[in-house]
C-alpha positions in Angstrom: -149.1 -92.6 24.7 -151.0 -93.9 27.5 -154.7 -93.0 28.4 -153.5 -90.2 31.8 -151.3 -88.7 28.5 -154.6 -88.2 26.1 -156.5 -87.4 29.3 -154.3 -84.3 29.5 -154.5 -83.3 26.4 -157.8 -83.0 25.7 -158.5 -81.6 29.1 -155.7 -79.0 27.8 -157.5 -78.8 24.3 -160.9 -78.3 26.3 -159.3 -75.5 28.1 -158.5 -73.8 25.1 -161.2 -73.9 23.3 -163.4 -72.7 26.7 -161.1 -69.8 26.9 -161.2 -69.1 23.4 -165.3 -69.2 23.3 -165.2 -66.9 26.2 -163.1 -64.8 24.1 -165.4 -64.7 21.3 -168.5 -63.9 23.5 -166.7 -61.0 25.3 -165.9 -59.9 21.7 -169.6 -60.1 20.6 -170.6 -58.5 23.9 -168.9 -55.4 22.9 -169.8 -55.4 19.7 -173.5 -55.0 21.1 -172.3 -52.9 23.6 -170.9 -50.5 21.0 -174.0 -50.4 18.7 -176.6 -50.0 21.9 -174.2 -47.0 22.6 -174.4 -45.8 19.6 -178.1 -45.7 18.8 -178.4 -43.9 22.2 -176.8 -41.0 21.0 -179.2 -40.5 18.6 -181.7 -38.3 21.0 -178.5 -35.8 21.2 -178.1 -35.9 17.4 -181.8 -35.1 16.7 -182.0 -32.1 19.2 -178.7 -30.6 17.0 -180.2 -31.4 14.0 -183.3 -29.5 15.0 -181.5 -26.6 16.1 -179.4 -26.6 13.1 -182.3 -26.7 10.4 -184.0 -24.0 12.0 -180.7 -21.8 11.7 -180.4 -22.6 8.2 -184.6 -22.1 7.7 -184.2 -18.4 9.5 -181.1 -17.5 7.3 -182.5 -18.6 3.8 -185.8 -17.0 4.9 -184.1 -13.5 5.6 -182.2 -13.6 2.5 -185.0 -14.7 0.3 -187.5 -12.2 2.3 -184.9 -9.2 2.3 -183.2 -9.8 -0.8 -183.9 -9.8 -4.4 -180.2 -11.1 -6.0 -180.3 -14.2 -7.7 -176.4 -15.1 -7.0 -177.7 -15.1 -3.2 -180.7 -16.9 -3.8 -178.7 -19.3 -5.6 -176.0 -19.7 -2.8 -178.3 -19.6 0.9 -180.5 -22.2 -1.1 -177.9 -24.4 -3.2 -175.1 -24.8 -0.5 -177.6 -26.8 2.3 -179.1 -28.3 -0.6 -176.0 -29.6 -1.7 -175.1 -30.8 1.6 -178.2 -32.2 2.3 -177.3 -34.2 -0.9 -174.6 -35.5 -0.3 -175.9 -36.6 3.3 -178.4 -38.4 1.5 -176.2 -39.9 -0.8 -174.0 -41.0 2.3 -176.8 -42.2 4.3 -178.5 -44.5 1.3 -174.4 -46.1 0.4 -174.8 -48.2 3.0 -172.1 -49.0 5.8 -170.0 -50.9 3.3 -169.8 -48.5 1.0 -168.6 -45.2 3.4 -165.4 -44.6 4.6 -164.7 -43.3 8.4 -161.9 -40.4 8.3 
């Protein structure tokens, strides 16, 4: 091998590895992208979760107000506490630990 031969080689190697750093930055770059994206969605989120706890507040409320049956007690009060439960549960797993269906 003579030194024009290496010459092109590395300058080949150096191209690759340029190309693949790229690469891996435009990667990273959407990764970011991806996670700004999804923390922005968070304002929409809040306003539904808002509007959603006040329907469940109003609806155990009436029931408890207008009713005197424990099996409905026990069902407009257990069900959103049992999904609140589990949303807690979910939320304090940790992203390792929940699966995405």
């Amino acid at each position: 091998m003579n030194g024009q031969t290496i010459a092109v080689a590395l300058g080949v190697l150096a191209g690759l590895v340029l190309m693949w750093s790229w690469a891996a930055g435009a990667r990273a770059g959407r990764k970011v992208q991806k996670s700004i994206h999804h923390a922005g969605r968070t304002g929409n989120n809040a306003a539904r979760i808002l509007a959603t706890a006040a329907v469940v507040v109003g609806v155990q409320w009436a029931i408890v107000k207008l009713s005197a049956d424990p099996v409905a007690w026990v069902i407009v009060l257990g069900v959103p506490a049992l999904i609140a439960g589990v949303t807690v549960a979910r939320m304090l797993a940790g992203p390792d630990d929940v699966v995405r269906v």
